[in-house]
FIDOKE-968560 format. One record per residue (C-alpha): x, y, z. Coordinates in nm, 3 decimals. Last residue first. Layout:
# residues N
> X  Y  Z $
...
//
This chain:
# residues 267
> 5.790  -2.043  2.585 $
> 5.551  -2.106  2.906 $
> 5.359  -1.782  2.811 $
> 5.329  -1.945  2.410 $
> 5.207  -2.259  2.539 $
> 4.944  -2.134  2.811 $
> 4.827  -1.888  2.564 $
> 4.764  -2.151  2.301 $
> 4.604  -2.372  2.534 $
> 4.386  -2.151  2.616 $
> 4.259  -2.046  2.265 $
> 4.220  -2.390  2.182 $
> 3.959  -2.451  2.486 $
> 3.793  -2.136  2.363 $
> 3.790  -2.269  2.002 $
> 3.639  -2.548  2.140 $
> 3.689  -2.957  2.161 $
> 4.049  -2.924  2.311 $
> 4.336  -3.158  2.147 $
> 4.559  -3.155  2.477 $
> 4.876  -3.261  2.274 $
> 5.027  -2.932  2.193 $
> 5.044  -2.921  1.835 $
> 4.797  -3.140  1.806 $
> 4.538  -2.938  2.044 $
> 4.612  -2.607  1.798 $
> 4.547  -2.832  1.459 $
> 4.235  -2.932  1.601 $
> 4.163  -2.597  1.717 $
> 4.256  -2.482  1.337 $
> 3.989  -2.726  1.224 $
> 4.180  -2.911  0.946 $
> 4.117  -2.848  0.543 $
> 3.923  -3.097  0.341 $
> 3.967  -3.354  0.079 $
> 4.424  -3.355  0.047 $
> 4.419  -3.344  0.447 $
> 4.209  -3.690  0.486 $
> 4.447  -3.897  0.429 $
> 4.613  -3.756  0.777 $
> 4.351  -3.963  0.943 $
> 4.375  -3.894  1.318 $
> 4.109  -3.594  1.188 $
> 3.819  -3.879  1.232 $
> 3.890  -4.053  1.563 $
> 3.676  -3.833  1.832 $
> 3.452  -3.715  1.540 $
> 3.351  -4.052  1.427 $
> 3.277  -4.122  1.065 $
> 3.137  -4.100  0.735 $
> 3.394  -4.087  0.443 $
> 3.449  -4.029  0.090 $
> 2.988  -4.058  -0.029 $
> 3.020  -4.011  -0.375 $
> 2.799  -3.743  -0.555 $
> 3.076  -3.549  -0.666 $
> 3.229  -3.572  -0.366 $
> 3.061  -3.583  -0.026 $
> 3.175  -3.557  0.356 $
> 3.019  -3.711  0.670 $
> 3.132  -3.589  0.988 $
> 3.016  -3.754  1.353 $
> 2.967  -3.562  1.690 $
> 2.987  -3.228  1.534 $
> 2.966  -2.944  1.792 $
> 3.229  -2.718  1.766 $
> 3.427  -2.867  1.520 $
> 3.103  -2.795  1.259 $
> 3.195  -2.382  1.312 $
> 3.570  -2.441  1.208 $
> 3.463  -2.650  0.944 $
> 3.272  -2.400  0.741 $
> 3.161  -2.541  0.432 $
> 2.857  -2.661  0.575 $
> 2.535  -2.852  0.582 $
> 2.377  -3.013  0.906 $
> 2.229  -3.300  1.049 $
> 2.112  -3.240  1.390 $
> 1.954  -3.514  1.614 $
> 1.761  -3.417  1.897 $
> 1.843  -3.592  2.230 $
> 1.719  -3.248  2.437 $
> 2.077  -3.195  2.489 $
> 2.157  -3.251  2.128 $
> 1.901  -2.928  2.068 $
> 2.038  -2.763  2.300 $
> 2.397  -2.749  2.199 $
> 2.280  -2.699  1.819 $
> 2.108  -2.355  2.003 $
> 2.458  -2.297  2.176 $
> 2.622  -2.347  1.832 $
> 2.396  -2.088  1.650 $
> 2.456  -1.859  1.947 $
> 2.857  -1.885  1.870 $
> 2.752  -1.816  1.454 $
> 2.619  -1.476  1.619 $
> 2.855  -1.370  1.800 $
> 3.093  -1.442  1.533 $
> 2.872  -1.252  1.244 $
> 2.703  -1.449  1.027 $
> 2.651  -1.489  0.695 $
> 2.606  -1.848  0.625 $
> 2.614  -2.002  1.007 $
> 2.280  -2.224  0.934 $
> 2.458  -2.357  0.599 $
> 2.142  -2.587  0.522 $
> 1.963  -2.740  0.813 $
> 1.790  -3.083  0.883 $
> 1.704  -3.113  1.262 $
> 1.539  -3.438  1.342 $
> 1.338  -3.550  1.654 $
> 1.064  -3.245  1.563 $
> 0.925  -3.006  1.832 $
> 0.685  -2.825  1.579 $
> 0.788  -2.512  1.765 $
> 1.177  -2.599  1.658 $
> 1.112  -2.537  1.325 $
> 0.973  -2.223  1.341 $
> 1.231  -2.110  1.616 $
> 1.536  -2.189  1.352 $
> 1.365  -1.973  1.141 $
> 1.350  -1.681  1.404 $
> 1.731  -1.771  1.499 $
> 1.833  -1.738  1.131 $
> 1.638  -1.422  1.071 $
> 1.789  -1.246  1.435 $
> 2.158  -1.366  1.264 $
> 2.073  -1.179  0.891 $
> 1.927  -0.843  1.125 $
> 1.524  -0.880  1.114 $
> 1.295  -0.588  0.946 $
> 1.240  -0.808  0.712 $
> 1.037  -1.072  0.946 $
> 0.802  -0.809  1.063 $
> 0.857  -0.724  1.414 $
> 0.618  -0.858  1.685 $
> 0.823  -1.130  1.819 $
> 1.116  -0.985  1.842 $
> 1.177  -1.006  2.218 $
> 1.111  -1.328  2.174 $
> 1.450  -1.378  1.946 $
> 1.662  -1.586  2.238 $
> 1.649  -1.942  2.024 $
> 1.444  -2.091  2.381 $
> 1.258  -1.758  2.349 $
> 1.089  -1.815  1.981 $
> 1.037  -2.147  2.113 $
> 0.826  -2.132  2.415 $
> 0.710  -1.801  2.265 $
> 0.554  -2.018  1.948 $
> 0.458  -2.282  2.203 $
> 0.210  -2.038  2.363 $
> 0.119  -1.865  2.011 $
> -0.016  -2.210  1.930 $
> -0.208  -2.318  2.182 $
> -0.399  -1.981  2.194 $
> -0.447  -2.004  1.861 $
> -0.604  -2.346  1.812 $
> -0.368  -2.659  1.730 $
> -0.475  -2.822  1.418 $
> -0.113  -2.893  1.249 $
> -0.162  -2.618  0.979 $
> -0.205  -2.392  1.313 $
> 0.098  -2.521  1.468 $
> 0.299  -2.476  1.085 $
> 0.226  -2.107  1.114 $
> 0.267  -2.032  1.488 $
> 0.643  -1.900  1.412 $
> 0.539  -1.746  1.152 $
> 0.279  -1.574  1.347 $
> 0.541  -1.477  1.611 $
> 0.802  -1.313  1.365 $
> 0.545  -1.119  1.232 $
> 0.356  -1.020  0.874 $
> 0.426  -1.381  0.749 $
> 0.660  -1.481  0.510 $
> 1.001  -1.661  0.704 $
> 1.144  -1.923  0.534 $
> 1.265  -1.797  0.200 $
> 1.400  -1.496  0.349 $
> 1.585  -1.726  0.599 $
> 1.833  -1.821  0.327 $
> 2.024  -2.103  0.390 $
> 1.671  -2.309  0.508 $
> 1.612  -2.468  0.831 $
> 1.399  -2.844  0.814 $
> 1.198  -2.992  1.090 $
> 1.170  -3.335  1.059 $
> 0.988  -3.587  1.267 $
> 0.639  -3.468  1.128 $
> 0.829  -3.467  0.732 $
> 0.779  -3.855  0.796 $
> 0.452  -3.841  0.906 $
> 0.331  -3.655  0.622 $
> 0.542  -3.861  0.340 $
> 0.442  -4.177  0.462 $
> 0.039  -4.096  0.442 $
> 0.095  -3.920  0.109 $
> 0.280  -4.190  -0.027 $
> 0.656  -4.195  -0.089 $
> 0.732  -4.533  0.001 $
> 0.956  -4.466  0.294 $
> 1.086  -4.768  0.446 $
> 0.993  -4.808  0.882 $
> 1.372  -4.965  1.033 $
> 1.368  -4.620  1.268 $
> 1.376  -4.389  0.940 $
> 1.454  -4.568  0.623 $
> 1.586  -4.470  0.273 $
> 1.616  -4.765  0.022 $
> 1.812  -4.747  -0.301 $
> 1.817  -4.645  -0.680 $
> 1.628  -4.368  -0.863 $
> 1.577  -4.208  -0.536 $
> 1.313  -4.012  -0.492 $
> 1.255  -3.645  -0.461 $
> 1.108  -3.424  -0.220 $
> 1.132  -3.647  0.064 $
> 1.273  -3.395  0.328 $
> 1.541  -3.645  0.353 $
> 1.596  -3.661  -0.041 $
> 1.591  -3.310  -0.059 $
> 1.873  -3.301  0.198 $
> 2.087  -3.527  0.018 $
> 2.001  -3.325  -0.345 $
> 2.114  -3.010  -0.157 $
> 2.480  -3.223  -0.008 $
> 2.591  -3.363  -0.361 $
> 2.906  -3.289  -0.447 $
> 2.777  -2.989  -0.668 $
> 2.939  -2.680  -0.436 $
> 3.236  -2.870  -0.252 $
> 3.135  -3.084  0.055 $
> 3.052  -3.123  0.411 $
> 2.769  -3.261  0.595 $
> 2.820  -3.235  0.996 $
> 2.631  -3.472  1.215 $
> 2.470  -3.390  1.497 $
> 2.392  -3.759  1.700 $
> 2.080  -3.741  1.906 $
> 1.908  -4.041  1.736 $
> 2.209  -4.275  1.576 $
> 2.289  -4.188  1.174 $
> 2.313  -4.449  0.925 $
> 2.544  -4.440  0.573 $
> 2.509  -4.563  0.211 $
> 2.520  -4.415  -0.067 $
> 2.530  -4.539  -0.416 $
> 2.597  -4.263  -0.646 $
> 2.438  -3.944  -0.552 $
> 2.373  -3.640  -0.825 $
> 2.345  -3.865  -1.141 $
> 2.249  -3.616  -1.434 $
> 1.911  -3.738  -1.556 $
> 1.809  -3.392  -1.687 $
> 1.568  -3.432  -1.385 $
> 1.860  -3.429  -1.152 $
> 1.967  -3.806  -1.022 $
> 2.020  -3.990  -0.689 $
> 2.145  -4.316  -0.617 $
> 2.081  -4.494  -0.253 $
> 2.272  -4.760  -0.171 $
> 2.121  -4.836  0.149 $
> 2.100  -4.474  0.353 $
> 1.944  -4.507  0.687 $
> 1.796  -4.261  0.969 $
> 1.768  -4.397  1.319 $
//
């Protein structure tokens, strides 16, 4: 379990970037950060990786406080593994499959070791076919999936990433949410950043949104569009808005897509 008690943030010009947030997240729940540009959602992250501290506040992961030594810090980046908006900044080495083995090496594992858990995940996020390609060579959706493989290798309880679905095609955003799938099916927990809400409906299980460093609301995806409040923050999933108007409320765009077909055949 990760926890938040009122925790403040601030940039080095000492510009407050969080103001007293507080919020817990279950193991195996994905959670879906939204907010404008400058609410707050990088410094959140950065806090989680523990690259900054708080200036106010405890965070916590299972009940254990970090303290920000070196011993904390490396075990608590172990349960993390962390997927960047921009792949480019992710992936550096000459192939896919040695980046992938990167962070297995750093951990001690030998080579042979390594490049057999670097398939393991390089297939599991459907880019082993690519192993062998330098990293630029990639299409923006086979970079995402070979990052996503990098941090998946280290076989962390915690997936942190930053706009995952930034740039992407449809087919390519709908593999993103198979992998998120997986992962929760494997009792990972996700917590991703987005501004698309459309792509978050799909497989949010709780949605916390930020405002200028305030934390509006954290809560439950099976009660949290009931709140019409909510309309003047952030705009509806259109399959939300699809399963209202007809009173099935499906989970997935294909779900919504149905029903929509259904109800304008019947009319």
């Amino acid at each position: 379990m990760i926890q938040f008690q009122n925790v403040s943030a601030s940039y080095p010009d000492g510009t407050v970037a969080l103001k007293n947030i507080s919020f817990s997240i279950k193991p195996g729940v994905n959670v879906a950060v939204l907010g404008e540009s400058g609410s707050g959602k990088s410094t959140l992250f950065q806090l989680l990786a523990g690259l900054i501290k708080p200036v106010e506040g405890v965070i916590s992961l299972n009940n254990e406080r970090l303290h920000y030594k070196k011993k904390d810090l490396h075990y608590w980046r172990t349960q993390f593994g962390f997927v960047l908006q921009n792949p480019d900044m992710q992936l550096f080495a000459p192939s896919v499959e040695e980046d992938v083995m990167y962070g297995l090496l750093q951990q001690g594992q030998t080579p042979e070791e390594a490049r057999v858990k670097a398939r393991e995940a390089l297939n599991a996020c459907g880019v082993d076919h690519l192993r062998h390609k330098p990293p630029h060579t990639l299409s923006a959706g086979e970079k995402k999936r070979a990052a996503i493989a990098g941090a998946a290798a280290m076989n962390p309880d915690i997936f942190v990433m930053d706009e995952p679905e930034a740039g992407l095609d449809p087919v390519n955003t709908s593999r993103l949410t198979a992998l998120i799938h997986n992962f929760h099916q494997q009792n990972k927990t996700v917590i991703c950043a987005t501004h698309n809400i459309d792509f978050a409906y799909e497989w949010a299980d709780e949605w916390l949104i930020l405002n200028e460093g305030k934390l509006l609301v954290y809560g439950n995806s099976k009660h949290f569009f009931e709140k019409d409040s909510l309309r003047s923050i952030i705009e509806y999933p259109w399959a939300y808005e699809i399963g209202r108007m007809t009173k099935t409320f499906p989970l997935t765009k294909k779900d919504a897509l149905q029903q929509l077909r259904k109800t304008m055949t019947k009319k």
